[in-house]
N, C-alpha and C positions, 0 to 999 in steps of 0.2 A: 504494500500500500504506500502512495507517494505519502511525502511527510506532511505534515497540515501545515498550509499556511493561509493566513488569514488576508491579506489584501492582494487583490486582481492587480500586480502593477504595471507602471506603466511604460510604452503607451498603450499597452494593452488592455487596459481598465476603462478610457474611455475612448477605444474601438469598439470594443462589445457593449460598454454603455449604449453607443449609437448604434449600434445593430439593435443591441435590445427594445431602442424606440418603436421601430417596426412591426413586432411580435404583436401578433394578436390575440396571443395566449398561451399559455406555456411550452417551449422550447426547451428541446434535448440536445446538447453537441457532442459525441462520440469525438473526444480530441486523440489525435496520436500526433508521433513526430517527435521532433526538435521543440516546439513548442512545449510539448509535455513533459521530455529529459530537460529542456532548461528551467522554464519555470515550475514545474510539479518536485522533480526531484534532483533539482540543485546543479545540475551541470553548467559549467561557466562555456558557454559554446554560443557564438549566433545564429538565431535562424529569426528569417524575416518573415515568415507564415503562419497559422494557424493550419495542419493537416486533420480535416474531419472527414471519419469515417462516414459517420451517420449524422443526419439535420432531421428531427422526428418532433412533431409531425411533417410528412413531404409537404404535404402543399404549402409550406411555407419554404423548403430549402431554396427555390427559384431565388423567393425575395432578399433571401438574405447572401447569397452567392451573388445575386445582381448589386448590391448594395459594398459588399464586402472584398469582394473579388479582385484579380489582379487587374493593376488598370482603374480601375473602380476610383470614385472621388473620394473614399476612406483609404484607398492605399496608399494615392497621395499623401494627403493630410495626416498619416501615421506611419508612411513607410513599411506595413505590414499589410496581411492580404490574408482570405479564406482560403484554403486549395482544399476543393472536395475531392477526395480521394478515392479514384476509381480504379486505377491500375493495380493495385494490391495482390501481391498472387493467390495469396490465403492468408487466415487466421484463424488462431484456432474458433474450434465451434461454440465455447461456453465463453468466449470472453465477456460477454454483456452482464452475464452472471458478476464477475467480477470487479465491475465498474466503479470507482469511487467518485465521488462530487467533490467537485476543488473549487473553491472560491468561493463558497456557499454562502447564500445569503445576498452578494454582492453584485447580483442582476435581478430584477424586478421580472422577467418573462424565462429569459435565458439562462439555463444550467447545464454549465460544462461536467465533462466528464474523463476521467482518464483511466487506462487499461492499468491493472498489475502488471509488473514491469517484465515477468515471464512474456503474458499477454504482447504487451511491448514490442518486445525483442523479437520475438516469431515473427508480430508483423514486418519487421525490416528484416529478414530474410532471404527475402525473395531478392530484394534488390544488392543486398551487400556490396554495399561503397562501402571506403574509407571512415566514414561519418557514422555509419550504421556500425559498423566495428569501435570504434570509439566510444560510441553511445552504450553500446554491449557491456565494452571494461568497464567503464565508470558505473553503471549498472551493477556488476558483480562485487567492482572493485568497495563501494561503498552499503553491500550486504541487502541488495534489494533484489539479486539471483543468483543462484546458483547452478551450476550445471545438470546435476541431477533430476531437479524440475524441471528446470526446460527440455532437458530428452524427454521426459514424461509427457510434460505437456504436449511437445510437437507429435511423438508419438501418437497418443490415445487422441488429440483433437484438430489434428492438421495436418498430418501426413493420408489419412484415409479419405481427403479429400483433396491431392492435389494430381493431376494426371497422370504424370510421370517422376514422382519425385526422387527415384533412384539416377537420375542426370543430374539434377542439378540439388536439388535441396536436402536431402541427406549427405552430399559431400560436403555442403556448406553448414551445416549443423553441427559436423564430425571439427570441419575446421574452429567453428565457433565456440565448440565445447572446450578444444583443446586451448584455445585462446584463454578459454575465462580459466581452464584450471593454473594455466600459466599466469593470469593475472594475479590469481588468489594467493598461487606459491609465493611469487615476488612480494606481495603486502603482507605477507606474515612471518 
């Protein structure tokens, strides 16, 4: 569970202010990313986005991707931007189960959300840059995964639904596991 923190900062606090004016009723954001490793659980890294999974109820994601979005007159005016994230290769099946609320309180419509940091990590996965490996270490390195879970998890809730994951995603797992048990070695 990312650690509690109590204010939205900024300028993040009043980009989602101004989205939140829009809502016309209550609003769920499924946040991943660099957004989440930096602000949820403490990573000193920039990212200029908000990556969401999920904008629930739909019939409002239009409005807030048209208002929010890259390009958009809030990306402008904040330097920051929505990216609804559709390319994702998988994640696992229960993550929503696992969801915590961060920022709580601190939007009147709008309640963000972030994945346990297993959840997390699975979803960068697929993509494995440099950044997603980084985000992984500082992840393990600071006791919010460990490798045992994540084989678990990827196992029982992610691999029985990716197509072919013996190409690509089980050698990238195997690399990733080994990484974080080498992270752990070096911090202790």
């Amino acid at each position: 569970m990312p650690p509690e923190i109590d204010t939205l900062p900024e300028p993040w606090g009043s980009f989602f202010r101004e989205l939140d004016q829009i809502a016309t009723g209550p609003v769920d954001f499924h946040c991943i990313g660099g957004f989440v490793v930096t602000r949820c659980y403490g990573f000193a890294r920039q990212t200029g986005d908000v990556d969401v999974l999920s904008i629930t109820p739909n019939t409002q994601r239009e409005a807030f991707l048209q208002k929010g979005a890259e390009g958009s007159e809030l990306h402008k005016k904040y330097k920051i931007y929505l990216d609804f994230v559709t390319v994702i290769q998988a994640f696992p099946e229960n993550y929503d189960e696992r969801l915590t609320e961060i920022f709580p309180g601190q939007l009147q419509n709008i309640r963000l959300f972030a994945p346990e940091a297993h959840d997390l990590a699975l979803m960068k996965l697929g993509r494995n840059i440099e950044r997603d490996r980084e985000d992984v270490k500082y992840l393990a390195r600071r006791g919010y995964l460990n490798a045992e879970d994540l084989e678990r998890r990827y196992q029982e809730e992610m691999r029985p639904y990716l197509a072919v994951p013996e190409n690509s995603s089980d050698l990238t797992l195997r690399f990733w596991l080994e990484m974080i048990r080498e992270e752990l070695a070096a911090n202790n």
